[in-house]
N, C-alpha and C positions, 0 to 999 in steps of 0.2 A: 504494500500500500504506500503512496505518498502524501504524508501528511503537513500538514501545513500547520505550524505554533504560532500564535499571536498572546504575545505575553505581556505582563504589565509591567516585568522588570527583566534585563537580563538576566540568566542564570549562573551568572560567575563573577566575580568568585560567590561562593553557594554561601552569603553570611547570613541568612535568614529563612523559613517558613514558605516566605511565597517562592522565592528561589530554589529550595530545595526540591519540591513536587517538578517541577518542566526537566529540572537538570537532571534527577534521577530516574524521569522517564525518557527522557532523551538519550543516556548512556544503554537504557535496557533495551529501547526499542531499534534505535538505528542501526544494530545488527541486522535485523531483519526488512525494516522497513524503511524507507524514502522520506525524512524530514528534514523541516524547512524552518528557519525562523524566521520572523518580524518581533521586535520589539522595542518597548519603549526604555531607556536607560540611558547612560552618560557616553555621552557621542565622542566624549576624546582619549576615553578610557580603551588605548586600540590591544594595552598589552591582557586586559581581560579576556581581549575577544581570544586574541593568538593563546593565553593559557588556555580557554574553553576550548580550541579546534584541539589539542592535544588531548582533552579528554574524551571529546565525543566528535573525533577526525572524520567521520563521515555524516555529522550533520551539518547542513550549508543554512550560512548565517546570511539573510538578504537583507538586512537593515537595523537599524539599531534607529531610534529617535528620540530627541529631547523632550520629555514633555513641560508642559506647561509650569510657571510658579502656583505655587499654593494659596495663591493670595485668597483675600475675602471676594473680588472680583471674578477674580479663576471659578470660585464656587457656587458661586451666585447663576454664572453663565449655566454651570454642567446643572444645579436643580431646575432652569426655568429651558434649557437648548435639549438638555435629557432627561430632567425628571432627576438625579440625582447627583448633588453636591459635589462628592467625593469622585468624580468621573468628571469635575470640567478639565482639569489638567491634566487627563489624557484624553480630549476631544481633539483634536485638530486635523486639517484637511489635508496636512501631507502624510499623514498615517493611516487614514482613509484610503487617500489614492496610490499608496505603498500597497496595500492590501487588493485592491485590483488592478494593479500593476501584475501584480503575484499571481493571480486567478488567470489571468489574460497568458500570463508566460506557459502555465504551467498548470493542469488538468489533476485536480487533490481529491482523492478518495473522502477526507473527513480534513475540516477548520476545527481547530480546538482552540476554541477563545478562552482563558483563563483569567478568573476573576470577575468580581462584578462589576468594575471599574471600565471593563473593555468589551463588555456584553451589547454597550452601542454598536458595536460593528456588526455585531450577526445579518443587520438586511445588507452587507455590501457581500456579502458572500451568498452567491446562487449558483445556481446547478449541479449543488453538490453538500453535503451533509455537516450537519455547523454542532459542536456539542461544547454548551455553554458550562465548563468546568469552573465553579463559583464557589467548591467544596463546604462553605456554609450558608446555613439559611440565615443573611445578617439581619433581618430586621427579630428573628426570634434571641439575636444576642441581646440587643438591646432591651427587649421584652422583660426576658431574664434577668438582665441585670438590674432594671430598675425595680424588679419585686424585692432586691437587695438593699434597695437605696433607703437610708433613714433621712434624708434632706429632702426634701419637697419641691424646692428647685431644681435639684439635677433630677430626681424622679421625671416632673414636668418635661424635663430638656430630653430625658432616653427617651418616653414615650411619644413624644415627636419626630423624633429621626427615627423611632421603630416605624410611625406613621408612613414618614414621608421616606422612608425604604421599602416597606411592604406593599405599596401601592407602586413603584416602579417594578417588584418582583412580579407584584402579579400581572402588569402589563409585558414587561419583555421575556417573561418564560412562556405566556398563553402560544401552544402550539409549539413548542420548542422542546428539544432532549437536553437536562440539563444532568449536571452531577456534584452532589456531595459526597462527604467522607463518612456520614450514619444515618441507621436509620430514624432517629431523633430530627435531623434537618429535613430529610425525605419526606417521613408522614407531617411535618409543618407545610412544607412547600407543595406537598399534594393536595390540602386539605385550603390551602390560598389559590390555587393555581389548577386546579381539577386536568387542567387540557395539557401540564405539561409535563415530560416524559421524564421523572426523576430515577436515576440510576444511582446506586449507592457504590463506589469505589472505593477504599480505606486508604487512607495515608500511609506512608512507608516511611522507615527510620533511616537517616543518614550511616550506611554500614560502619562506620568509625565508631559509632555507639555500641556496636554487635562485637566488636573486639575484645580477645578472652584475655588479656593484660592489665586488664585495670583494676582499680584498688580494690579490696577485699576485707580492709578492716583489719586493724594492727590496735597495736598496743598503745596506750595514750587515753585522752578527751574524745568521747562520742562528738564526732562532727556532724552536725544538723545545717543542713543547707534548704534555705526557705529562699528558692526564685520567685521574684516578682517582677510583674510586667507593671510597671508604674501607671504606662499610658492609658491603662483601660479602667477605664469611672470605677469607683471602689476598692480598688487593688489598695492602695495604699492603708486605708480604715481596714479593712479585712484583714492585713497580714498584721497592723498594729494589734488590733482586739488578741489575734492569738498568742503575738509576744506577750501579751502586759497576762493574758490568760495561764502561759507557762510560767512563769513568774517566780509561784512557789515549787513546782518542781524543777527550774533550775536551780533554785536557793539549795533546793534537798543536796542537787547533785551536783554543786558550783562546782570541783574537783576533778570532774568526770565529764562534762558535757560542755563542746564551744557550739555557738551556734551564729551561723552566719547567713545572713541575710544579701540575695544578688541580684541585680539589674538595674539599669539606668535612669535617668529619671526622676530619682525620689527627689520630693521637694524638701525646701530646707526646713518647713513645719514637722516632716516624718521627721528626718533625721535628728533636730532637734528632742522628737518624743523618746527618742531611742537614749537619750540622756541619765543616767543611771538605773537603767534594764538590769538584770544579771550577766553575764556571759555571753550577752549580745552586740556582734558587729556590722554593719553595715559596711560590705564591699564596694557595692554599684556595679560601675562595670568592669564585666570580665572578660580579658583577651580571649581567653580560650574556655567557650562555654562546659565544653564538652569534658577539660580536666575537671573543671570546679565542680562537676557532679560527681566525676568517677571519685575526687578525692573524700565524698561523703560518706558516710557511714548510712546515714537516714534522710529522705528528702522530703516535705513536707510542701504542700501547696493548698496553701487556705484560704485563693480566692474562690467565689462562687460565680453565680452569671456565664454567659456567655451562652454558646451553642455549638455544638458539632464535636467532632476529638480534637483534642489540644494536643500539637506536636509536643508540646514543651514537657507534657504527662509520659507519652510513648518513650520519648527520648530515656528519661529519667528511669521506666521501669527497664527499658531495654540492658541497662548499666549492671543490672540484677541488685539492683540495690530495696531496701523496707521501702515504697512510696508512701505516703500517706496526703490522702488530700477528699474533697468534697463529693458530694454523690452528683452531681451537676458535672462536675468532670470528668466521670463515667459513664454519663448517659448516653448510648449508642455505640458505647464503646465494646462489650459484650464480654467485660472481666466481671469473676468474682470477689465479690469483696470479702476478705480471709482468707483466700487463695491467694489471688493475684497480688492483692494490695488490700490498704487499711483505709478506711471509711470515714467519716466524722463530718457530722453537719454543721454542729454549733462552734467554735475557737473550745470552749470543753471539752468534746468529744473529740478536738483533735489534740488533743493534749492529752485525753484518756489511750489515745494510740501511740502517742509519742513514748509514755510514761511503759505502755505495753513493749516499746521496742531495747526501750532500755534494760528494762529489767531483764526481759530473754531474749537478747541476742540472737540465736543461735537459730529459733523458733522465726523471727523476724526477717533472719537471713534466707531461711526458708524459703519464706513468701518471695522476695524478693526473688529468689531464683525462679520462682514459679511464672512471676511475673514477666522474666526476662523471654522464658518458653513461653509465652504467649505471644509476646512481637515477633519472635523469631518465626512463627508460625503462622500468623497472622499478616504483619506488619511489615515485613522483608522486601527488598526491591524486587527480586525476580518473580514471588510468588503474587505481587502485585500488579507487576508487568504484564503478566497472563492474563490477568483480569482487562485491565486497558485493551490489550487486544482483542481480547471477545467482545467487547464492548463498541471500538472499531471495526471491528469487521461486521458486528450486528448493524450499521451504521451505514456500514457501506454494501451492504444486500439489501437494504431497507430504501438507498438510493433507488440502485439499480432496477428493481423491482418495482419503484415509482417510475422509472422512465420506459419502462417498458410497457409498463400499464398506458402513458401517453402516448406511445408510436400508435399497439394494438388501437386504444380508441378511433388514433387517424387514419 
C-alpha cells in the first residue's frame, strides 16, 4: 500500500506523545509499505530530517511546514474559519495545497490525518480513503476534568471548550473513519457522532522502555517518583493534595523514602507549597524522561481527568516498576487493578497504596512485573503495527469496492 502521513509535528527527534505514535508507525510499517510525509514543524531544522531518513530510510519526507504563531488572533481565526481554536495555527493554504500537490503526484491507498488539529484537511483529500487518527475523544477530556474542578471558574472555562470541541467533533467525524486509543473514547464519540466509523487502535511504548537493564531496586531510600504534567487544568492541586496527604507517612519513614516530584511547568505558587513537605523535591524538568522513571522504585500519578490511555501511565508500567495512580487513568485501558497496578481514587487511597508498596516490597514488585507483561503484550510496536495494517487495508477494500460499485452503476 502507499500511504500518505499528514502530521501535526515532525516525528524526530521522537521528544514527545504526538511524535512518538507516526514515528513508531513509520519505522514498523515502511518495510512493507509505500509512505509518504507532509508535515507541519520547524522548517530549518534540516539535521532532524537527515537523523529521521537514517531511521526510517525508506520513508520519503515531501515537506515539512511552519505553522502559524499561537497568538490570541491565530485562534480566534481557527474557532470562527474551522470551528476550533486550537487548529488556526495549522490552517494555512500552503499546507492545503502541499497536500494536493501530493494527491495529484501520486495515487494513496489511505491519508492518515493525525490529530485533531489537522482533521480540517480530510475534504482536500478525495478518491481515496482518509482515517482521521485523533487517538482521543478531547472534548470528553475536558468533560472529565472539570467534574474535578473545585473553582467555579475554570469548571465554567472546561465546560466550554468541552462545548465548543464537541460540536466541531460531531461535525467533522459525521460520515468519516476515525481512530482512538480505547474503548472509553470510542463508545463517547459513537454515542456524539452515530454516523462515524470509530476504530479503536492502542498506543504502543517507545521500545527503550521494554529494555531488560534498568533499575531494579537496591539498597538505600524508596525513591517515589510522582510525574506531572503541569499544563493540564488540575495537575498541579491534585499532585499537591496527595503530597501534603502522604505527609504523615513520610514523617513515619523520613529515613527510608525520597520522593521526587517531575515535569515542567510548575508554577512558583506549587513550588513554593512544597516549602517544608517531608522528603519532598521538586525536579521539573528532566533531560532524560525515561532514566528518571527506570531510577524509581515506585511511580505514583495522582492526577484524575482526562480521556483515553495516557502514554505517560504505559510508559511507567512498561519499566516493571509498583504504578500506582487513578481509576480515570485506567479507563479503556483493560489492566487489573492488583495485578497490573495499584488503584486509588481519593490522595488517601493513594497513599493507602503507597504505604502498601512500602511495606512489601517484594509483593509490589510483583505487580509491577505483571504490569510490564501486559504492555509487552499488548502495547508493543510490532504487535500494534499488525493492527494499523488490518485496519489499512480494511480501508483500502472498502475504497475499492466503492469505486467499483460506481463504474457497475454507469
Amino acid at each position: 500500500m502507499r500511504i500518505l502521513f499528514v502530521l501535526q509535528e515532525f516525528p524526530y527527534p521522537v521528544s514527545n506523545g504526538i511524535r512518538w505514535k507516526p514515528f513508531g508507525l513509520l519505522q514498523a510499517l515502511s518495510s512493507e509499505h509505500e509512505c509518504h510525509v507532509l508535515s507541519f514543524g520547524d522548517t530549518s531544522s534540516e539535521s532532524a530530517v537527515e537523523d529521521f531518513r537514517k531511521e526510517c530510510p525508506k520513508v520519503k519526507v515531501l515537506g515539512i511546514y511552519r505553522p502559524r504563531g499561537g497568538s490570541l488572533l491565530t485562534k480566534l481565526r481557527g474557532l470562527f474559519a474551522v470551528g476550533l481554536p486550537s487548529a488556526g495555527p495549522y490552517s494555512t493554504d500552503h499546507f492545503r495545497n502541499a497536500i494536493r500537490l501530493a494527491l495529484t503526484a501520486s495515487k494513496y491507498d489511505v491519508v492518515h490525518i493525525d490529530m485533531i488539529n489537522l482533521v480540517q484537511y480530510a475534504n482536500s483529500a478525495t478518491n481515496c480513503s482518509v482515517l482521521l487518527s485523533v487517538n482521543d475523544a478531547i472534548s470528553l477530556g475536558y468533560l472529565n476534568t472539570a467534574r474535578h474542578s473545585s473553582s467555579p471558574l475554570v469548571w465554567a472555562r472546561l465546560r466550554l471548550a468541552a462545548k465548543i470541541i464537541s460540536r466541531y467533533e460531531r461535525r467533522a467525524y459525521r460520515g468519516r473513519v476515525v481512530h482512538v486509543v480505547s474503548p472509553a473514547d470510542r463508545n463517547y464519540l459513537k454515542q456524539l457522532c452515530p454516523s462515524a466509523q470509530v476504530e479503536v487502535v492502542p498506543l504502543t511504548v517507545d521500545s527503550s522502555y521494554l529494555r531488560d537493564n534498568c533499575y531494579t531496586g537496591g539498597e538505600g531510600p524508596k525513591i517515589v517518583t510522582v510525574p506531572a504534567k503541569f499544563v493540564l487544568p488540575g495537575a498541579a492541586k491534585a499532585t499537591l493534595r496527595f503530597l501534603r496527604a502522604a505527609q504523615e507517612l513520610l514523617r513515619e519513614k523520613r529515613s527510608s523514602v525520597e520522593l521526587r516530584v517531575i515535569g515542567p511547568g510548575a508554577s512558583l505558587a506549587f513550588r513554593q507549597s512544597l516549602t517544608g513537605l517531608t522528603n519532598v523535591k521538586y525536579s521539573g524538568w528532566v533531560e532524560d524522561y525515561s532514566k528518571a522513571l527506570a531510577l524509581s522504585d515506585v511511580i505514583v500519578f495522582p492526577e484524575t481527568g482526562g480521556a483515553g490511555t495516557k502514554n505517560r501511565h504505559l510508559q511507567a508500567m512498561a519499566l516493571s516498576k509498583p504504578v500506582i495512580m487513578t481509576q480515570e487513568a485506567i479507563d479503556g485501558l483493560g489492566v487489573v487493578p492488583g495485578k497490573h497496578c495499584l488503584v486509588g481514587q481519593t490522595p488517601e487511597q493513594l497513599v493507602e497504596c503507597l504505604a502498601f508498596v512500602l511495606d512489601d516490597y517484594p509483593r509490589a514488585a510483583a505487580i509491577g512485573r505483571m504490569g510490564r507483561a501486559f504492555v509487552e503484550e499488548h502495547h508493543n510496536v510490532h504487535t500494534v503495527a499488525r493492527e494499523w495494517g488490518t485496519l489499512y487495508e480494511s480501508l483500502r477494500a472498502r475504497s475499492l469496492l466503492s469505486a467499483l460499485s460506481i463504474r457497475t452503476t454507469h
